[in-house]
C-alpha positions, -999 to +999 in steps of 0.1 A: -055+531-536-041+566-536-050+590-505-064+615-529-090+593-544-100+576-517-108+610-505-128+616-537-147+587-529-156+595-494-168+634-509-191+615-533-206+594-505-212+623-485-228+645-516-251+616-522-260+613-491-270+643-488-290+644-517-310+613-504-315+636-474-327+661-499-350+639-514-366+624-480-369+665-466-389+670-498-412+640-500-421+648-463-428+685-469-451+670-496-430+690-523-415+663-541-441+668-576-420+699-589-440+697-620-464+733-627-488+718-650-515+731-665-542+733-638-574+753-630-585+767-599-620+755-581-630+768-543-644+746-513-659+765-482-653+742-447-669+749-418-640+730-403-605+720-423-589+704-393-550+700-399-554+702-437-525+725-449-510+741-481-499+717-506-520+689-493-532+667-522-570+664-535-576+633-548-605+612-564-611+575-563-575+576-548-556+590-575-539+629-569-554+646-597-544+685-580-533+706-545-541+729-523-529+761-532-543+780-504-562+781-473-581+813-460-608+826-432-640+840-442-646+872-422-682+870-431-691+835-427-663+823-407-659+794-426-628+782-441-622+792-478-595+762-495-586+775-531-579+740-552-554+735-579-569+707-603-548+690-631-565+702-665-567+667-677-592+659-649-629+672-654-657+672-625-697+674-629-707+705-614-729+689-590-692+669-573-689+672-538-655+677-515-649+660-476-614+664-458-600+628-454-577+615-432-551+593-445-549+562-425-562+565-387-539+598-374-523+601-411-520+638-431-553+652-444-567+659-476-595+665-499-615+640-509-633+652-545-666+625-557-678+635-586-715+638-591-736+629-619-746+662-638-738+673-675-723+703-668-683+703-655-673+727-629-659+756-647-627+773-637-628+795-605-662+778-598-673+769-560-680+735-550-710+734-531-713+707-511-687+699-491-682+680-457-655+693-429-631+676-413-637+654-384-614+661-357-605+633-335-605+652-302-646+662-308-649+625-315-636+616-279-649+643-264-686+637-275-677+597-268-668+609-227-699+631-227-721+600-242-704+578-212-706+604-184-744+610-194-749+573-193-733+566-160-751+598-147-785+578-156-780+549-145-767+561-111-799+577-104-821+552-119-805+528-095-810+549-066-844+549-075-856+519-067 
């Protein structure tokens, strides 16, 4: 082989590697689904969203049917406002709930959409209504220390008791 291509080889190597790195940066970002279907917008009010972020997916039953577009503050309520993107092909009874998930024990969050069992689908721009936050992992332990302390604290004077 000839210096020149063997130098041409070595420059495709290195552009597809790069790509791959490409492609692994974007499927980590979450940004890999460059598609802009046809959606429609819903809203969820949290009165926590824990580490859900932009471009987090909402799925149902498992399946990704939309995003999250965006993710605001409520100056009124202080709750947290997420704006949905939902794939036009998938419908949801108005009366369908929303709960942030976590995938996996300390995986990335999303929102969990079961759908309920009315007539009516949520229209376009609609608010869902009911809707659990997140559960954050450090309340967990902190309530499960406060439970323990408490107990201890009881038994430590029920023993001196007697």
């Amino acid at each position: 082989m000839s210096k020149r291509t063997i130098e041409i080889l070595v420059g495709l190597f290195v552009v597809l590697g790069l790509l791959a790195l490409l492609f692994v940066a974007l499927k980590a970002a979450n940004l890999t689904s460059f598609s802009n279907g046809d959606t429609y917008p819903l809203t969820a009010r949290f009165d926590n969203i824990g580490g859900l972020k932009v471009r987090a997916p909402v799925r149902s039953a498992g399946v990704t049917v939309g995003r999250v577009a965006s993710i605001a503050l409520d100056p009124k309520t202080y709750q947290g406002v997420v704006r949905l993107e939902i794939d036009r092909r998938f419908k949801f009874p108005a009366d369908s709930s929303a709960k942030i998930l976590t995938a996996g024990l300390l995986g990335d969050q999303y929102v969990g959409l079961e759908p309920g069992g009315d007539d009516k689908d949520l229209a376009p721009g609609a608010t869902i209504a009911q809707t659990q936050s997140a559960v954050v992992l450090e309340n967990l332990i902190g309530q499960f220390l406060t439970g323990r302390a408490a107990e201890a604290g009881s038994s430590a004077a029920s023993g001196a008791g007697s």
